[in-house]
C-alpha positions, 0 to 999 in steps of 0.5 A: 559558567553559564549566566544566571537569570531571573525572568519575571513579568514584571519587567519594567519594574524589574529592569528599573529596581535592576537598573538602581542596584544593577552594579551589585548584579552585573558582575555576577552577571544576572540577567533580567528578562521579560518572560511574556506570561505563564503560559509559555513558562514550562518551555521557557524553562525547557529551552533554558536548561537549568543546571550547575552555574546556570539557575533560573528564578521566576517572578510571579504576578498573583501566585496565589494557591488555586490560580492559572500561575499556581498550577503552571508553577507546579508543573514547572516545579514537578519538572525534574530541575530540582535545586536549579529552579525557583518560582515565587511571586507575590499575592498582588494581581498586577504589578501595579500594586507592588508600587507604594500607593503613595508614589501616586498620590494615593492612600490605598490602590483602588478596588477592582471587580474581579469580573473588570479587566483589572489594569482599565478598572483601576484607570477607571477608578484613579480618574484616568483615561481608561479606554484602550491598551495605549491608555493602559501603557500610558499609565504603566509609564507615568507609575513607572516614572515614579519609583525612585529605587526598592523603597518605593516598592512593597516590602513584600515585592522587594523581599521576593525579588531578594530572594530570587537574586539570592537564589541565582547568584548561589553558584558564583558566590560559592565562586567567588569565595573559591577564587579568593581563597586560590 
């Protein structure tokens, strides 16, 4: 069979929770890609060619109704790839927020303007370095560094990435169990 993906934008976060159960995921041979945005998404999914065995899940930042990433979802979902296909996300505007507060010494994730880029406000307000894309990495990777596994991360995050997992893994269980029972 074809191998499964989930692509998502939160890539670094995805290849780390991965990385922690990634034993559960290999021999189902999910893959977890870096997808880039949503604006390419329709013709990610073209180029993929989801179908039998071969099924794609997509997470996304800040899938709330009315946002560029709903209506490219809905196009995705209007594609004609049925059952082969599942886009989900979480309400969080970047990634960012779907790391406890607490793994960075925080009570709660500041507030940020919606008419402020939200990674240098968010720097801004967490008293670090806030002036360009290197601060920005820089930042990522100190808040990467510490998440352990999925319990430093939001439930609401976890359960979306459970479901995707679920989701692409669907064929090859059905599979495995065939397998077995030969």
């Amino acid at each position: 069979p074809r191998t499964p993906k989930t692509s998502t934008e939160a890539l670094s976060l995805g290849y780390k929770t991965q990385n922690k159960m990634g034993d559960d995921l290999r021999h189902v041979g999910v893959v977890v890609e870096y997808m880039g945005g949503m604006d390419d998404l329709v013709g990610i999914v073209a180029e993929f060619k989801p179908g039998p065995g071969h099924r794609l899940g997509v997470l996304v930042d800040h899938l709330v109704a009315g946002t560029k990433e709903s209506r490219v979802a809905d196009e995705v979902r209007r594609g004609g790839y049925g059952e082969y296909v599942m886009i989900t996300g979480h309400r969080f505007i970047d990634i960012w927020q779907a790391i406890k507060p607490q793994r960075i010494g925080r009570r709660e994730w500041p507030e940020v303007p919606m008419d402020e880029d939200f990674k240098l406000g968010t720097l801004k307000r967490l008293g670090l370095p806030h002036s360009t894309q290197a601060d920005v990495g820089k930042a990522w990777q100190a808040m990467l560094a510490r998440v352990r596994d999925w319990h430093d991360l939001d439930p609401r995050f976890n359960t979306e990435m459970e479901k995707l997992i679920d989701f692409v893994t669907c064929d090859h269980v059905d599979e495995l169990d065939n397998e077995e029972m030969a």
